[in-house]
Every structure is written in C-alpha cells, then in structure tokens.
C-alpha positions as CSV (number, residue, x, y, z in Angstrom):
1,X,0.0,0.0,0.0
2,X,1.5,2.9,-0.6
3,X,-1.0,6.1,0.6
4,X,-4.4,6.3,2.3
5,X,-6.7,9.0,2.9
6,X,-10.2,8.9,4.5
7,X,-12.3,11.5,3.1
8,X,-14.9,13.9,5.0
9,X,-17.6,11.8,4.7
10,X,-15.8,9.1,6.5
11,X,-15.0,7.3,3.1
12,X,-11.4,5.2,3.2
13,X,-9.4,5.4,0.0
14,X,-6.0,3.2,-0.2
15,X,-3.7,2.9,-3.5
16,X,-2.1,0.0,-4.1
17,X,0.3,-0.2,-7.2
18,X,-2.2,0.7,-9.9
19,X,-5.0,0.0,-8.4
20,X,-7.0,2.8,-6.3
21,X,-9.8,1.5,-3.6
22,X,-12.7,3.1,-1.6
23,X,-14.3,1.6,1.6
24,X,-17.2,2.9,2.0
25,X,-17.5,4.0,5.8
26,X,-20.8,3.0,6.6
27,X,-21.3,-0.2,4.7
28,X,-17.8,-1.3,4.2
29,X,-18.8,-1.7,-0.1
30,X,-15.8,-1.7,-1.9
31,X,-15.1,0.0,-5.3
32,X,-11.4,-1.0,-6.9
33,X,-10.5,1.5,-10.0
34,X,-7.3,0.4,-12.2
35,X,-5.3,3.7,-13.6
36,X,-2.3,3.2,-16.1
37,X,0.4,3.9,-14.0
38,X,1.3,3.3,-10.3
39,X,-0.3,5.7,-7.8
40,X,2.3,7.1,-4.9
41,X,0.3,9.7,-3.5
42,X,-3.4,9.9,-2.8
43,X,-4.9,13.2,-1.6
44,X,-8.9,13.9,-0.9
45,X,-9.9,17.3,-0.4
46,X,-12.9,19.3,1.4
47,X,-15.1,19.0,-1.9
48,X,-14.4,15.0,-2.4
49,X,-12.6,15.6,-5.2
50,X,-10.0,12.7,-4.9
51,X,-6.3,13.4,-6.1
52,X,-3.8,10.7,-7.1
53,X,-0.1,11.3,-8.0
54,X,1.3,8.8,-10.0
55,X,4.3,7.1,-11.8
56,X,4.5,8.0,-14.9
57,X,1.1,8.8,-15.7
58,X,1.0,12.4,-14.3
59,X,-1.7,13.9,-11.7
60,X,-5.4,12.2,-11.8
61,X,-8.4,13.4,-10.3
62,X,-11.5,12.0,-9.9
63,X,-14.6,14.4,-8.9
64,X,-17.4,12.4,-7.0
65,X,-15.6,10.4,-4.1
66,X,-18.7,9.0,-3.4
67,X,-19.2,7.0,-7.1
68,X,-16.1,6.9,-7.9
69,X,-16.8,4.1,-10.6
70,X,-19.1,7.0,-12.2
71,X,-16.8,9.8,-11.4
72,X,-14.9,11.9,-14.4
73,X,-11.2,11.0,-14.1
74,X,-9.2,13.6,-15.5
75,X,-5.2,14.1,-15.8
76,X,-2.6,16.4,-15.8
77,X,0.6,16.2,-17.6
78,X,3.1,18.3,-18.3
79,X,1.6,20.1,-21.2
80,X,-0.6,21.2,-18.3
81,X,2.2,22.9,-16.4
82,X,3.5,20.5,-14.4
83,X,7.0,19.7,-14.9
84,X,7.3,16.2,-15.0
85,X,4.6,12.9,-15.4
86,X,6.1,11.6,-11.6
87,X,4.3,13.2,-8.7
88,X,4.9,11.8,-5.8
89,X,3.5,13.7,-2.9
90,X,0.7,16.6,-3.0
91,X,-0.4,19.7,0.0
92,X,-4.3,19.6,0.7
C-alpha cells in the first residue's frame, strides 16, 4: 500500500500499485479503479474531489468520491504545467 486517505464523509481510500480502492465507511462496499500507471500519492480534499499522484502517468483526479466508478477522471501532464509525469507527494 503505498497512501491512504479517508475523506470527510468518513469514506477510506487506499492505493495500491495501480490499483486505487474506496471503503465505504458505513457499509464497508468496496469500489477497486485500475489507472495506467502506479499511484504514490493519494490526496482527498474538502469537496471530495480525490487526487492521485502517479508514476509516470501524471496527476489524476476524480470528482465524486462517493461513485467513484461513475466519477470523471481527468489528468494532468506536463503540457498542463507540471514539470514532469512523476508526482509523488501533493499539499491539501
């Protein structure tokens, strides 16, 4: 495992190599997501909007926390700005 992060509505996320997975906090349901590229550093912030830096496969973010299987998963490369396609840690 490399990051966990429980999100304001009590909600556990944990990354594990590629794959990123919620615990529900009230009825332990499980959603597993598989990105393209190993996730270090998993961030959710005070909208649910979950962040995920990755190996190689720049900065993810998915915007419902609570579905994430429905949620919009956009990335961020460094035609965006960034300056490289590695993030490893992130500031909420």
């Amino acid at each position: 495992m490399e990051s966990i992060a429980e999100s304001s509505d009590g909600n556990i996320w944990f990354t594990w190599g590629v794959m990123i997975v919620q615990i529900t906090g009230t009825t332990g349901h499980r959603t597993r997501l598989i990105i393209d590229s190993t996730a270090f550093k998993l961030l959710v912030d005070a909208d649910g909007t979950s962040w995920i830096g990755t190996a190689g496969g720049g900065l993810r973010r998915f915007n419902d926390s609570n579905h994430p299987e429905n949620s919009r998963a956009d990335r961020f490369l460094p035609a965006d700005g960034f300056s490289s396609r590695v993030i490893y840690s992130g500031l909420s």
